[in-house]
C-alpha positions in Angstrom: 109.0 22.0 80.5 108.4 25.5 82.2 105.9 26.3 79.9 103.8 23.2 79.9 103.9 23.8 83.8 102.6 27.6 83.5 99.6 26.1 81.1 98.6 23.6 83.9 99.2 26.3 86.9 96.3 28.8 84.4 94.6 26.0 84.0 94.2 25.0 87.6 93.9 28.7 88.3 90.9 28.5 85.9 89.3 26.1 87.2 89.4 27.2 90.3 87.9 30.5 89.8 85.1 28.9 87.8 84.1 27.1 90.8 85.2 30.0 93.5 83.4 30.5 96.4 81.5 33.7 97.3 82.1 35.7 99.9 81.5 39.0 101.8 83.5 38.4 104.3 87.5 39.8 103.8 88.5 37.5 106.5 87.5 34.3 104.1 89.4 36.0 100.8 92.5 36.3 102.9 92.3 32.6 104.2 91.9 31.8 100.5 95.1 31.9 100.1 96.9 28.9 99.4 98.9 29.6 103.1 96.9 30.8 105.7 100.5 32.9 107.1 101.9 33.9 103.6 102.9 37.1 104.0 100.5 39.8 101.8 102.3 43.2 100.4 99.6 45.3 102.4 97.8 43.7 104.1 97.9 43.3 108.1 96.1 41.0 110.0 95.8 40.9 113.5 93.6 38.4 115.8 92.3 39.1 120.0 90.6 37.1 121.5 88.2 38.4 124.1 88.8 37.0 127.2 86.0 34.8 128.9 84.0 35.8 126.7 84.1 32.9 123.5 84.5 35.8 121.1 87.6 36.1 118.6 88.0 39.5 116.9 90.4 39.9 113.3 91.0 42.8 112.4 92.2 43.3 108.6 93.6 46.0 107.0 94.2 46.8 103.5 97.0 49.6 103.3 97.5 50.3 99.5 96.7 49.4 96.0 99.0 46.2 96.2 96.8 45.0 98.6 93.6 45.9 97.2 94.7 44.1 93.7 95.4 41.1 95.8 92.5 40.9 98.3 90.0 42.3 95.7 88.3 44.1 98.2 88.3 48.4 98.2 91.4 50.0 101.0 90.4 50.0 104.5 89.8 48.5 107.6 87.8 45.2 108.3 86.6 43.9 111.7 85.3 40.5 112.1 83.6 39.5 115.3 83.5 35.8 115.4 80.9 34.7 117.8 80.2 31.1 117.9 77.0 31.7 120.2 75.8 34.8 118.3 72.2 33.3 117.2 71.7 32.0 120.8 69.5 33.3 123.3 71.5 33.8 126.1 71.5 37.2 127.5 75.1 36.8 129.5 76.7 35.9 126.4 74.8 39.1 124.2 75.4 42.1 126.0 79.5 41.6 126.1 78.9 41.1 122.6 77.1 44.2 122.0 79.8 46.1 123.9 82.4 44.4 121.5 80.2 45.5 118.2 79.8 49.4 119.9 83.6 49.5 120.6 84.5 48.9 116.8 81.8 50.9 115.4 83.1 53.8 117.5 86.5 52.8 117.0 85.9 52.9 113.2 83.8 56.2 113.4 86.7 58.1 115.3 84.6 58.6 117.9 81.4 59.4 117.9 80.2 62.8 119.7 78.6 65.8 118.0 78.6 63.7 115.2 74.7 63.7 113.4 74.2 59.7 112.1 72.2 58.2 109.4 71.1 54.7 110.1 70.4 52.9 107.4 68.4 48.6 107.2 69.7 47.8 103.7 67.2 44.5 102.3 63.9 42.9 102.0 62.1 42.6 105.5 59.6 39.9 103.5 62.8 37.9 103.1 63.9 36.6 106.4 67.9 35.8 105.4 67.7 39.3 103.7 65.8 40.6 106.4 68.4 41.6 109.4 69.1 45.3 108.3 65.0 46.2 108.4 64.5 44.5 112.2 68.0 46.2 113.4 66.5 49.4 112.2 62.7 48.5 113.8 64.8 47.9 117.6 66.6 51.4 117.1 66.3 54.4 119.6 65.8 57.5 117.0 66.7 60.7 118.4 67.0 63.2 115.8 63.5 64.6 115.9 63.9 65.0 119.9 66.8 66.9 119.9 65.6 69.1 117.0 62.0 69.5 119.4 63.8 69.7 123.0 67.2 71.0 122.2 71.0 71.4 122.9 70.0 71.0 126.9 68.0 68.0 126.5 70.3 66.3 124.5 73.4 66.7 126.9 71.1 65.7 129.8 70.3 62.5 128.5 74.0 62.1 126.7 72.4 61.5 123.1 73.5 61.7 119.4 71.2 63.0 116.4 70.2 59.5 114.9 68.0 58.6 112.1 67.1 55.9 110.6 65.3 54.0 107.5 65.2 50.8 105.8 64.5 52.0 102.0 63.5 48.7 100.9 65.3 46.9 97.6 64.7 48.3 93.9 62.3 45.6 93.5 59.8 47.4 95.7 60.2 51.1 95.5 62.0 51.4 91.8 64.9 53.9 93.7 68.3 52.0 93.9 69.0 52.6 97.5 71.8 54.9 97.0 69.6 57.4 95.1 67.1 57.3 97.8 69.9 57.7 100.4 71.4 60.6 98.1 68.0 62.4 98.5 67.9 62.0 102.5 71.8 62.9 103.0 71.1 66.2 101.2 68.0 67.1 103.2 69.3 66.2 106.8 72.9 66.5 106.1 74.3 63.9 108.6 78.3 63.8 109.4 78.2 59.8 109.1 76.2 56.8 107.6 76.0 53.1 108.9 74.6 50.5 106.9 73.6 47.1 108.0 73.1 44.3 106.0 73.2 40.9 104.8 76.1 39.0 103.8 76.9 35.6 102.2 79.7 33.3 103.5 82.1 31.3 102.5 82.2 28.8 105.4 78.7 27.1 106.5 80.1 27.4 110.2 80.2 31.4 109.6 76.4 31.9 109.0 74.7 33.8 111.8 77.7 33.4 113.7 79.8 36.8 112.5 79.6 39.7 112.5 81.9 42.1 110.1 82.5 46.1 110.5 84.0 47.7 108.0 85.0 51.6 107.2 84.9 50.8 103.3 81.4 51.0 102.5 78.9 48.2 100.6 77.8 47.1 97.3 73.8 46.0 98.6 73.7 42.6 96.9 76.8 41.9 96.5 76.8 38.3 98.4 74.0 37.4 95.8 75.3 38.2 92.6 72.7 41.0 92.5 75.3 43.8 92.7 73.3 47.7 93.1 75.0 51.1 93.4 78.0 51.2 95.9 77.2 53.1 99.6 80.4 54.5 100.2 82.3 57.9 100.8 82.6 58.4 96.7 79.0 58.0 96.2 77.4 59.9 99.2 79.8 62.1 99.9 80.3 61.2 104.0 82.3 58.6 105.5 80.5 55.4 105.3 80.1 52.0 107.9 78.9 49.1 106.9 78.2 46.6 109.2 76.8 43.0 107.8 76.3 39.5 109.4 76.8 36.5 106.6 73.1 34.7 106.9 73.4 32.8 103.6 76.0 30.9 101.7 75.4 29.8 98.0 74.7 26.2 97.1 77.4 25.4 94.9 80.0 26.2 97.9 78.3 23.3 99.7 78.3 20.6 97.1 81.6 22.2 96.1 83.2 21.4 99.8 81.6 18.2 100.0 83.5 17.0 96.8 86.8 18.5 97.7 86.9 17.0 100.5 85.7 13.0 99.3 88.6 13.7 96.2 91.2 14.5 98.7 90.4 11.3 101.1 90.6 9.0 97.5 93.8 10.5 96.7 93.2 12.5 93.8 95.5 15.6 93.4 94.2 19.6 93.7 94.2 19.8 89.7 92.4 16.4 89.8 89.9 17.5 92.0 89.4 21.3 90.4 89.2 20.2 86.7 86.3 17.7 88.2 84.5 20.2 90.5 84.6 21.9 86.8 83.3 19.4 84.9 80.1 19.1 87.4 79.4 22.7 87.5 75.6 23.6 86.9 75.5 26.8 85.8 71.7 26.8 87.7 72.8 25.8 91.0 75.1 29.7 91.2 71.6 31.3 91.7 70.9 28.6 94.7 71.5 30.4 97.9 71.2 28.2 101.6 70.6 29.3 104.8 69.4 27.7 108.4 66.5 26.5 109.1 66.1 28.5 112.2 66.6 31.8 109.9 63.8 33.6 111.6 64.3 33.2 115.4 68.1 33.9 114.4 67.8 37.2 112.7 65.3 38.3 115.5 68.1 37.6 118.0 71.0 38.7 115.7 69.3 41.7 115.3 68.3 42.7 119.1 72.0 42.7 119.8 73.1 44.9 116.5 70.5 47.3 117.6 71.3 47.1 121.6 75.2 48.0 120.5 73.9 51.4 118.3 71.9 52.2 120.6 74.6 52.8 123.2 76.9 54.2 120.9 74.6 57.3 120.7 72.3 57.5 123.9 74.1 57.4 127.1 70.7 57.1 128.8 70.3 53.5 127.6 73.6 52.1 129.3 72.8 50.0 132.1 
């Protein structure tokens, strides 16, 4: 009897991975979990919610290898900034959300004075869903080459930090994985600290454009497609790396795979019912489907005004209002 009941718990397991949904986001892994407050060896979680302000921070933290097995996700610290409103023009609502966004980054930095930072717009700008990192990167305030012409005196008078800053385009374009082309710049300007921004893919529908996540672990560019490239992280470059991401597309088969669950459940039909069916209607085609809002392009121009406004004042002191 036990043993017949550990073939249908793999089997169920199976199916369920067949059909798993895919996400950047390590909040969504850990509310995969069949209990959303089962306790995980190593891993904490802890929620704020900032007051007034319709923004819920997580924070997630992976402390060992236990929890890395479990989460799949590398050790370190996740941030997620929830921010129903984030795609929104409203000005009241974007600048306390840039001040949220500036406090983690620095937070995740260890502070961020004397510290020389490379800035780098991972994706496609000639894809709009893909296209976030090259706009955040277009709305920077580079001061690397004015501190280098003005000097030590200029830069304390107008409180700034040595930033760079490129978008290096996808291998599709230039032939360079982006880590090789980064590999080249970090050994010419020799910066203390990388950030990365990107796009991600969701899990949830009600996520896209709406989060934001900060992480000290790194990124795998292409990741939330199934188009993995080289790792950015410490290993790789060689200097602490921060990724920052905001999940702008979620894959097809999630959707229909949702839709499903959810019609099962209401006729009755049991979780191995309903996961050996979502099986059974699998396309294999519809995993290279990827979805995203129709108002894509007036949401990653906002999205990415307010990544840009919260760098910005993380390294020039001039630019606080």
């Amino acid at each position: 009897m036990k043993e017949k009941k550990k073939q249908e718990d793999a089997t169920l397991n199976e199916a369920k991975t067949l059909y798993g949904r895919r996400t950047d986001l390590a909040l969504e892994v850990r509310e995969s979990f069949p209990e959303d407050d089962v306790e995980i060896k190593g891993v904490i979680l802890t929620k704020e919610e900032v007051e007034d302000k319709d923004i819920m921070v997580t924070t997630l933290e992976i402390k060992d290898k236990h929890g890395e097995t479990a989460m799949g996700k590398p050790m370190g610290t996740y941030i997620t900034i929830e921010a129903p409103r984030l795609n929104e023009d409203d000005e009241t609502y974007h600048r306390p959300l840039s001040n949220e966004v500036a406090k983690y980054v620095k937070k995740l930095a260890g502070g961020l004075e004397n510290k020389s930072v490379l800035i780098v717009g991972l994706g496609n700008r000639e894809v709009t869903p893909d296209a976030l990192g090259p706009q955040v990167v277009d709305n920077l305030f580079v001061t690397r080459h004015l501190i280098r012409e003005f000097g030590d005196e200029f830069k304390e008078k107008h409180q700034m930090e040595s930033v760079s800053a490129i978008s290096p385009g996808v291998m599709g374009q230039t032939g360079m994985e982006s880590g090789e082309i980064l590999a080249g710049i970090i050994s010419e300007t020799k910066p203390d600290l990388v950030i990365a921004i990107d796009a991600l893919a969701a899990r949830s529908v009600e996520r896209l454009n709406r989060t934001i996540q900060i992480t000290n672990t790194g990124i795998n560019p292409g990741a939330g497609v199934g188009n993995n490239r080289k790792a950015l992280n410490k290993e790789s470059l060689g200097i602490e790396v921060i990724a920052l991401g905001v999940p702008t597309v979620v894959d097809a088969l999630t959707i229909v795979s949702d839709h499903l669950e959810n019609c099962l459940a209401k006729q009755g039909f049991s979780e191995k019912e309903i996961a050996m069916f979502i099986q059974e209607t699998n396309d294999t085609a519809m995993r290279s489907m990827f979805v995203t809002p129709k108002s894509i392009d007036e949401s990653i121009k906002q999205i990415s005004y307010t990544i840009s406004e919260a760098l910005n004042q993380c390294f020039c002191g001039c630019l606080i209002s």
